[in-house]
VMD Tcl script that draws the C-alpha trace (Angstrom):
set ca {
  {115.58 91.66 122.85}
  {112.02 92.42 122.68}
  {110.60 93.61 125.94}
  {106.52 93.70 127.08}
  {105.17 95.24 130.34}
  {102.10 93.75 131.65}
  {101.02 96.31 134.02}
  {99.56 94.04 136.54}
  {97.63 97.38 138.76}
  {95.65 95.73 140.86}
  {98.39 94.09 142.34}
  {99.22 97.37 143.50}
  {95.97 98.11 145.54}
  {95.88 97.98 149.18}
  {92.84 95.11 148.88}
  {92.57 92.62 146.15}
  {90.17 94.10 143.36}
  {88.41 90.31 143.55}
  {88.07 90.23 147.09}
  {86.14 93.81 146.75}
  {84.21 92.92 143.95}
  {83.03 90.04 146.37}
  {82.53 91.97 149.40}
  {81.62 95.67 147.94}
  {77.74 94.68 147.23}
  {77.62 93.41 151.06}
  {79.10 96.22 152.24}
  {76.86 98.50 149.96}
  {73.72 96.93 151.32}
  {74.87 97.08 155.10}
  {75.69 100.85 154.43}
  {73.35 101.95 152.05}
  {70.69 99.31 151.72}
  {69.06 99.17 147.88}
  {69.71 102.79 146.96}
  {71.39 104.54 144.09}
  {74.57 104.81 146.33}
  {74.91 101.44 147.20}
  {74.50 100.32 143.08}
  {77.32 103.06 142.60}
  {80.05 101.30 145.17}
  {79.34 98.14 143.33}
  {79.80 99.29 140.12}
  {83.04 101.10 141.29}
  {84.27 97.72 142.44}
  {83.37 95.89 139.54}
  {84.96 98.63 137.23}
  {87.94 98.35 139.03}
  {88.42 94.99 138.44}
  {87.06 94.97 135.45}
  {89.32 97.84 134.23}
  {92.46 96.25 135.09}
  {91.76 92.71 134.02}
  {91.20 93.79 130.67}
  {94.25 96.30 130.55}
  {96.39 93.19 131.00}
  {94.44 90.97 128.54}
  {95.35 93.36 125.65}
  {98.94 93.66 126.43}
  {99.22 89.60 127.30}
  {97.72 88.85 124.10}
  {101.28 89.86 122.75}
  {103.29 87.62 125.13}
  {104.93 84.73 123.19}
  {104.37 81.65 125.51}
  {106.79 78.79 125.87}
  {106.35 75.97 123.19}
  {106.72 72.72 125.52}
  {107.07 70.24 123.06}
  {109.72 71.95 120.67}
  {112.17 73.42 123.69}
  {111.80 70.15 125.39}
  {110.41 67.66 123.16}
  {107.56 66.30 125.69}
  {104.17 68.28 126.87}
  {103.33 68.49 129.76}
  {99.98 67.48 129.50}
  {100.94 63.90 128.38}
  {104.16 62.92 129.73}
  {105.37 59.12 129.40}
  {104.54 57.77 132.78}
  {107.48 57.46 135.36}
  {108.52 54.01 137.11}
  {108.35 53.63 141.06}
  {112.10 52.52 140.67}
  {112.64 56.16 139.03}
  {110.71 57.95 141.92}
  {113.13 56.21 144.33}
  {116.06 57.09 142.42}
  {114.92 60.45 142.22}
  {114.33 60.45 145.80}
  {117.41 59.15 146.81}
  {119.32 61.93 144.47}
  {117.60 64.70 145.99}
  {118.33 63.95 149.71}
  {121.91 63.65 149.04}
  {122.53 66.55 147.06}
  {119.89 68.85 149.55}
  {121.92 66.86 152.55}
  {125.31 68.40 151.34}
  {123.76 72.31 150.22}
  {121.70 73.16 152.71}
  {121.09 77.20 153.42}
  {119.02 78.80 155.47}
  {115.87 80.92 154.37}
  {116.88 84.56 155.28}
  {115.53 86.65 153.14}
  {112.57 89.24 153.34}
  {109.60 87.82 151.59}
  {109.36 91.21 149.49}
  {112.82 91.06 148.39}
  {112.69 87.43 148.01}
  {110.00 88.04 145.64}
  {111.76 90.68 143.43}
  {114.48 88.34 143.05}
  {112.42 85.41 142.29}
  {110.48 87.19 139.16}
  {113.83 88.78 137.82}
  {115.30 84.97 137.30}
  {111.70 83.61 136.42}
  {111.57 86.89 133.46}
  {115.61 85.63 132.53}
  {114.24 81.93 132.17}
  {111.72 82.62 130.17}
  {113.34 85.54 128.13}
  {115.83 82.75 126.96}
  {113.55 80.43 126.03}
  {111.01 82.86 123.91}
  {113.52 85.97 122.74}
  {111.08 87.83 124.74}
  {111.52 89.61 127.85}
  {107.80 89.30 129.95}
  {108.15 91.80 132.80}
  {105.46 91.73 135.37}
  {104.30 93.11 139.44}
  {106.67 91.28 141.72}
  {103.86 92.57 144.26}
  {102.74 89.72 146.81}
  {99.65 89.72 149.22}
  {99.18 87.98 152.42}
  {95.69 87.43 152.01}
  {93.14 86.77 149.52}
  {89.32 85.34 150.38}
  {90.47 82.06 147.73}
  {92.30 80.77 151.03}
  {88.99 80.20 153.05}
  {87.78 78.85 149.86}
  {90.62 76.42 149.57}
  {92.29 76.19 152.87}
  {94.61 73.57 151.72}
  {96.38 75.91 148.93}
  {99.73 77.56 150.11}
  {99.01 80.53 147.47}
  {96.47 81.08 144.59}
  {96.68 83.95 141.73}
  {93.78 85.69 139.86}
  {94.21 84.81 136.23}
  {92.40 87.78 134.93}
  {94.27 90.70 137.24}
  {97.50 89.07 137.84}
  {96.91 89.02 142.11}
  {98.99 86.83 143.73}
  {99.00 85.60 147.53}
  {100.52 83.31 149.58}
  {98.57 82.17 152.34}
  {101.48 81.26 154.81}
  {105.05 80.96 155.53}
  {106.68 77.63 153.54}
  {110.16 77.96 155.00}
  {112.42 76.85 152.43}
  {109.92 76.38 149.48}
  {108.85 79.64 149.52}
  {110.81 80.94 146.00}
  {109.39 78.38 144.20}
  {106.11 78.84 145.42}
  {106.30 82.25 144.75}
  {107.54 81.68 141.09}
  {104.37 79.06 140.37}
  {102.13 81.71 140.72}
  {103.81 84.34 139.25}
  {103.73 81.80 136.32}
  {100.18 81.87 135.97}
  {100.51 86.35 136.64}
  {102.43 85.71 133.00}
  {100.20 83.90 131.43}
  {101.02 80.26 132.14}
  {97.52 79.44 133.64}
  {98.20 75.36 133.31}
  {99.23 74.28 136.80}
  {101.51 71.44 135.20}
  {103.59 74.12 133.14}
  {103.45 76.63 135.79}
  {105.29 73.72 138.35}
  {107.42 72.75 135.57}
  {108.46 76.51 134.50}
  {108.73 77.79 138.34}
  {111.36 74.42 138.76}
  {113.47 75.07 136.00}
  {113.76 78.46 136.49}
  {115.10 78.44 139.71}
  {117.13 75.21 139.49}
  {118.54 77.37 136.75}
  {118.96 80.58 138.79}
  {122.55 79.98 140.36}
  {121.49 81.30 143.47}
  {121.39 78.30 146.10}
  {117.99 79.32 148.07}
  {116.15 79.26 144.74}
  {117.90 76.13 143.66}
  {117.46 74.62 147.13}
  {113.49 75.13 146.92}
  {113.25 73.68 143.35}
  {114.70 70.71 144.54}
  {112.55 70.54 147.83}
  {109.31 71.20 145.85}
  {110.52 68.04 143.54}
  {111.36 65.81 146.03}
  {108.06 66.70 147.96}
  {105.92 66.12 144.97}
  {108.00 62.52 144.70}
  {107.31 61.48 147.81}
  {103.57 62.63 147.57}
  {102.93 60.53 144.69}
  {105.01 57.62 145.96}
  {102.99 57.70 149.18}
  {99.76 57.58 147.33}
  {99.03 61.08 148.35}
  {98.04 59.88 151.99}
  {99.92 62.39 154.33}
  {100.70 59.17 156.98}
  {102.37 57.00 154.83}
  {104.14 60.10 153.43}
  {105.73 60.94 156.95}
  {106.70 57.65 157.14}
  {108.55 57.61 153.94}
  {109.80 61.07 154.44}
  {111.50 59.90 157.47}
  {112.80 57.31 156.11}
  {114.71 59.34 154.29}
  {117.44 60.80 155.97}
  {116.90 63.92 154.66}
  {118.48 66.39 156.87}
  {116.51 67.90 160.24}
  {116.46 71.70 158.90}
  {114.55 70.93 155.59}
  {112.39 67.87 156.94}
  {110.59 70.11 159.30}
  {109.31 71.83 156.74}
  {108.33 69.16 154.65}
  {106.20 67.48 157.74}
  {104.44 70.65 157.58}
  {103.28 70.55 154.27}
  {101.40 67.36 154.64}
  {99.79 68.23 158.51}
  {97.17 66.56 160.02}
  {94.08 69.22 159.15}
  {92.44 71.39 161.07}
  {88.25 71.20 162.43}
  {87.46 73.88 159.48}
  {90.35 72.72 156.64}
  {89.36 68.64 157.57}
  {85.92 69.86 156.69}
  {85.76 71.97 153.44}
  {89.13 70.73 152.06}
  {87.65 67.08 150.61}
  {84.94 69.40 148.73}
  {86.83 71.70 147.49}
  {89.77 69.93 146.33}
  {87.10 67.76 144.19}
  {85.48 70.74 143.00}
  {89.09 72.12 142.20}
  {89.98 69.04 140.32}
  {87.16 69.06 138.37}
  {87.59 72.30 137.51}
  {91.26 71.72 136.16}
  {89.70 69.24 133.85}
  {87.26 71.29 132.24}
  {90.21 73.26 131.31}
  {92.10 70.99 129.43}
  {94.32 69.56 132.69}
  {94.86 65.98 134.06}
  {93.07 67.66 137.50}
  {95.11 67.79 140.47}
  {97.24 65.24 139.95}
  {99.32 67.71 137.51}
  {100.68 69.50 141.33}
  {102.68 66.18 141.56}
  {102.81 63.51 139.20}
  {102.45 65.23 135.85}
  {105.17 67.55 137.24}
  {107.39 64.80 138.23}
  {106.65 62.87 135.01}
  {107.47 65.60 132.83}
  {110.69 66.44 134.58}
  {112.09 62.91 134.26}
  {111.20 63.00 130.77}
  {113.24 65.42 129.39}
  {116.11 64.59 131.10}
  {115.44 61.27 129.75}
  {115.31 63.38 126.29}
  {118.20 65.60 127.46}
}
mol new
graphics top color blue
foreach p $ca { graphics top sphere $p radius 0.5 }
foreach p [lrange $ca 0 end-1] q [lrange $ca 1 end] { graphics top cylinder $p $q radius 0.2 }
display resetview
């Protein structure tokens, strides 16, 4: 099988090459004012980034993506539309089968992550004939989370940087694996949800399966309670769903804090926005384009 390395250095720095190129020309004028010294750390940071973005552009161009509609026969983008009565089903499917495998999240989030990319690189190898290898390398910190303090991770699309912002608990692989989607090239959030899913519902290993089927259920329930975090506690607990994993679902909906209740209503419009002017359905792609798509083809299946 074909095999392409996407380098992905800048992952390997000890500070994200876009948070420098952000805070180097601050830092230059605190330290150096407007001198030829300060010009000269900016330009370092900038070629940095710079340098590495486009190192990874030129060997991405040769990745062969995933062709939606002729592995699966639906896109993504425009998935027949799913039935409340189908959400509930879905629901009710999920619960049970999480109810009966539950396992504990043990692992180290480094080695969680290296395990995570090798069955996301599988997936996709046996989809495309092509083996994608990329960093498995995961930050803790990136200045996009006081930008958008109600994203669990983000990734930089030219440089391949991935962080996630917190701990998820038991939705943490597949977290992991949606941005290390977009780190191979899938920058659509809708095919980067639906890829990260299959993959590790696919994977064998019950963790990674486990957290595919959390992030689906979640992403049910979101859309079924209108995406209104009160009525989706409500539902949630209606549920049944067993105390260990609903925990962590409460905390993925939790009443905001002074800062996040503040700058997340902005942002998230700006976000959405965004995702449209790139050919997306905006943010509703995180949870009912997923969900749609994913009922689809096993409608087709």
């Amino acid at each position: 099988m074909e095999r392409l390395r996407i380098p992905n250095l800048a992952t390997y720095l000890p500070i994200a090459p876009s948070d420098l190129l952000v805070t180097a020309p601050i830092a230059a004028r605190v330290l150096f004012g407007v001198s030829p010294a300060g010009r000269m750390v900016q330009a370092a940071a900038f070629g940095v980034y710079a340098g590495s973005a486009a190192l990874d552009w030129v060997v991405r161009s040769d990745a062969r993506r995933v062709d939606f509609k002729a592995v699966f026969g639906v896109d993504p983008l425009s998935p027949p539309e799913a039935s409340r009565e189908e959400r509930e089903a879905d629901v009710q499917r999920l619960v049970a089968l999480l109810n009966r495998g539950y396992r504990p999240m043990k692992v180290p989030r480094r080695e969680l992550a290296e395990e995570v990319d090798r069955h996301l690189t599988d997936y996709l190898a046996e989809l495309t004939g092509q083996r994608l290898e990329t960093s498995a390398q995961v930050r803790q910190f990136m200045l996009a989370q006081l930008v958008f303090p109600f994203a669990l991770g983000a990734a930089d699309p030219l440089t391949g940087d991935v962080a996630i912002f917190k701990s998820v608990g038991v939705f943490e692989p597949h977290v992991i694996a949606h941005e290390f989607c977009h780190r191979k090239g899938y920058l659509k959030e809708v095919e980067a949800q639906a890829l990260a899913y299959l993959a590790m519902a696919a994977s064998g290993d019950p963790v990674l399966e486990q957290a595919a089927h959390c992030e689906r259920l979640d992403r049910q329930l979101w859309v079924l309670a209108d995406r209104e975090a009160r009525r989706y506690n409500e539902i949630l607990a209606d549920t049944s769903l067993r105390e260990e994993l609903s925990t962590g679902f409460e905390l993925r909906h939790p009443d905001e804090q002074t800062y996040a209740r503040l700058v997340s209503p902005l942002m998230k419009g700006v976000y959405d926005a965004r995702m449209k002017m790139t050919g997306q359905n905006g943010l509703s792609d995180y949870d009912e384009g997923f969900t749609n798509f994913l009922l689809a083809i096993e409608r087709e299946a």
